[in-house]
N, C-alpha and C positions, 0 to 999 in steps of 0.2 A: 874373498879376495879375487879368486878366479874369475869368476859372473861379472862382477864389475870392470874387472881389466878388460872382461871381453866386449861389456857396453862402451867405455869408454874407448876400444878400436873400433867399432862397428856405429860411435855418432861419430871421429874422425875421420872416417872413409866417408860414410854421407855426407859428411862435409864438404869433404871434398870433391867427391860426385855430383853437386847439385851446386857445386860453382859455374856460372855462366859468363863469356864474356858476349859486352854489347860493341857495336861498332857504331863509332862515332862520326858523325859529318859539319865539318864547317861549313855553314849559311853565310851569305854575304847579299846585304840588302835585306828587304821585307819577308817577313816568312812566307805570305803569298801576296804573288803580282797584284797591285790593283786593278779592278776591272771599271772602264769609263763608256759610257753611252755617245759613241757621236750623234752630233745635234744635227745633223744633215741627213746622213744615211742609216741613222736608227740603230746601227750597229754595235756592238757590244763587245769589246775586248780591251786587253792587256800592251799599255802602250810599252810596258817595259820589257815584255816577251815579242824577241824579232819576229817566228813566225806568226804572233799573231798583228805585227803592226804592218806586215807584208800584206798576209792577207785581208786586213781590213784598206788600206789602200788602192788594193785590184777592186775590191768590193764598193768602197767608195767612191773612185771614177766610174766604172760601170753604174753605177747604181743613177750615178747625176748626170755624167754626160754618153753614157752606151758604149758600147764599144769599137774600138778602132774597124775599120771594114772596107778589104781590098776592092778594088774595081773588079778584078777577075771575078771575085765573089758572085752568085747566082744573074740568075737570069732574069731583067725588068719584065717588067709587065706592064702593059698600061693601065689605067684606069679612066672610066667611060661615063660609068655607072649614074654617078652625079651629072647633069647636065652644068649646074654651077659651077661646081669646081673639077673640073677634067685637067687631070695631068696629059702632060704632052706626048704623043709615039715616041716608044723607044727608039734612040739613035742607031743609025745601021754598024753593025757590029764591024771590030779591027780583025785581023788575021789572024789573032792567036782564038779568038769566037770571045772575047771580053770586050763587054761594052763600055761605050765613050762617060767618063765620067760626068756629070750635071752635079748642083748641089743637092737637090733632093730627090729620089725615086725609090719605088718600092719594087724589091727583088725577090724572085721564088728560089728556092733552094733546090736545087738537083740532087738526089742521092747521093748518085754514082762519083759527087767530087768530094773527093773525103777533107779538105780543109774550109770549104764553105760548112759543113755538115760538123766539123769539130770545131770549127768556131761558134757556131748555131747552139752546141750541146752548149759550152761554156755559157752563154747567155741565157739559155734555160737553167741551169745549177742557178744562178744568181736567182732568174725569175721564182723559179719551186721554192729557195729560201725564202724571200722576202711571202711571198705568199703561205707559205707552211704546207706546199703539193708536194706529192709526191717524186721523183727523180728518176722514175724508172717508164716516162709514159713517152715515148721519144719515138717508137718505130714505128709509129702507122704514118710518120712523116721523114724520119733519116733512114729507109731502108727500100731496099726496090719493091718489094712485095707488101710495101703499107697503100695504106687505104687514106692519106691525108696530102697536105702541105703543108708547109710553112714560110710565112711570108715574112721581110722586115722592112723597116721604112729606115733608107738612107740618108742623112744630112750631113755633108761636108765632110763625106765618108767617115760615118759613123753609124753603126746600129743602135736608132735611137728608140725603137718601136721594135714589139714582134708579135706573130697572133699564129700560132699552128692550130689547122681546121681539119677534122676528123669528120670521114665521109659515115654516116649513120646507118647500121639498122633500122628496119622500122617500129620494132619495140620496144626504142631505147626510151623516146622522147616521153616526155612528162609538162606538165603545166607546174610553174612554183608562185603561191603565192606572193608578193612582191614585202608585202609588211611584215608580213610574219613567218615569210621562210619557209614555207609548210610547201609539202610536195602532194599534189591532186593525183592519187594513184589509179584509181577508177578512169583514166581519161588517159587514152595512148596516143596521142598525136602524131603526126606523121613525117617530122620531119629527115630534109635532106644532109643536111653538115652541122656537125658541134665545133662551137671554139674549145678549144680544152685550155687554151692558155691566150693570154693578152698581157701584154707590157707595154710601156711607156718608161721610157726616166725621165728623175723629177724634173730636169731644166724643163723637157718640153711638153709635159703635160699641160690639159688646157687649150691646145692647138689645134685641136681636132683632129691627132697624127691616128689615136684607135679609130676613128670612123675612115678616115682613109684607108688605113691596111685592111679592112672589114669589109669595103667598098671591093676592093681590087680583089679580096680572096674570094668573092660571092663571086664574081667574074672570070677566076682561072682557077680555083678548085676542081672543076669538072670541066675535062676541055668541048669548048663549044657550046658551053650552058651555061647561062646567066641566074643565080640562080635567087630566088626572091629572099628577100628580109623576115618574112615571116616562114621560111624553111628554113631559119637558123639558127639554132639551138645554144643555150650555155651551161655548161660543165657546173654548176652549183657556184654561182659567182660570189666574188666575196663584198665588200659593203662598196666598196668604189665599181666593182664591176656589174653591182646590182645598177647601181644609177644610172651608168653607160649602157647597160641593157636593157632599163627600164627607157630612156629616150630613142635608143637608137629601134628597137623591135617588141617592145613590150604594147599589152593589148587591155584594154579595161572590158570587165566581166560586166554584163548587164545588172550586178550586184553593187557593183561602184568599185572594184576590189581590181587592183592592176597585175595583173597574170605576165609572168616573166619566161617564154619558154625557155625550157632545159632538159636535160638528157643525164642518163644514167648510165 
């Protein structure tokens, strides 16, 4: 009788020991957001979650029409390079040192001004998404001590276009097969500036906006030096930038095999 009374307190204690309470949540709407692809800007998200239909909208104007872009913003540059199509000398600057606005021109970026330089990053974040690059490769062009620039093309004050060009080691350079992707490592080439980054948005693709900003960085990259089309390198371009690089400086092999320079 004893053993037992004492089982029967020692299973109502664990009983009662190994009661658990759960905490409950009321849900209101779908258990999870749906997620929708825009048809424009490729984009992916939840129209019913505000910050993602926030940020799919900054992302969707940038993406088509670029982004808004003060006059004060960098410094024009001309471009020469082409004899057919030459943009016009920059107009002589106002008193505050910001130039007279035009619809189109392309502007170099100054370091030293920290809101041309933070507006510049935000359009590379876009850029690095849409491409799947990296987000961290920004100071050999927004910092006094880099080795690069970065250029954009303005339309009706807007950055519609951008290319930052990194000035090269001479180790860097490589030959890339054009069809097959393949990197010719035997073969160190010599050149002067890599693109690391090129953009366009969709409105204005098609315009020839990359080969003008390409044009004008060959020419004020390095001050006082013009510098050639076959000294200038591509960062491992992706299928659009393979094409634009295959026309604009790409070289055909005595093999029939079209050689795309690029850098590592």
């Amino acid at each position: 009788m004893a053993v037992n009374s004492r089982s029967r307190s020692r299973s109502k204690y664990a009983s009662k020991k190994s009661h658990k309470y759960v905490q409950s949540r009321l849900q209101i709407g779908p258990s999870e957001p749906a997620l929708v692809k825009c048809t424009q800007c490729e984009m992916t998200y939840s129209p019913s979650a505000l910050d993602d239909d926030a940020a799919h909208r900054l992302y969707h104007d940038m993406h088509l029409r670029g982004r808004k872009w003060s006059v004060n913003w960098g410094v024009e540059v001309p471009r020469t390079v082409d004899s057919n199509d030459v943009m016009p000398t920059p107009p002589s600057s106002s008193k505050n040192g910001a130039l007279s606005s035009r619809p189109e021109r392309i502007v170099m970026i100054r370091p030293e001004c920290v809101p041309e330089v933070k507006a510049t990053i935000e359009i590379m974040d876009r850029v690095n998404d849409e491409l799947n690059a990296p987000h961290d490769e920004n100071d050999f062009w927004s910092t006094a001590e880099g080795k690069g620039k970065a250029f954009l093309y303005i339309k009706n004050e807007r950055a519609v276009g951008v290319a930052t060009m990194e000035i090269l080691k001479p180790d860097r350079g490589r030959w890339m097969v054009y069809d097959t992707k393949s990197i010719i490592e035997h073969i160190r080439p010599a050149f002067v500036v890599g693109i690391s980054r090129i953009w366009v948005c969709r409105t204005e693709r098609h315009g020839k906006i990359a080969t003008k900003i390409l044009d004008a960085a060959r020419e004020n990259t390095i001050y006082g030096r013009c510098i050639d089309k076959w000294e200038v390198a591509w960062s491992q371009p992706t299928d659009s930038g393979g094409k634009l690089a295959s026309k604009y400086n790409g070289v055909r092999h005595k093999s029939g095999k079209l050689l795309i320079p690029c850098y590592i």
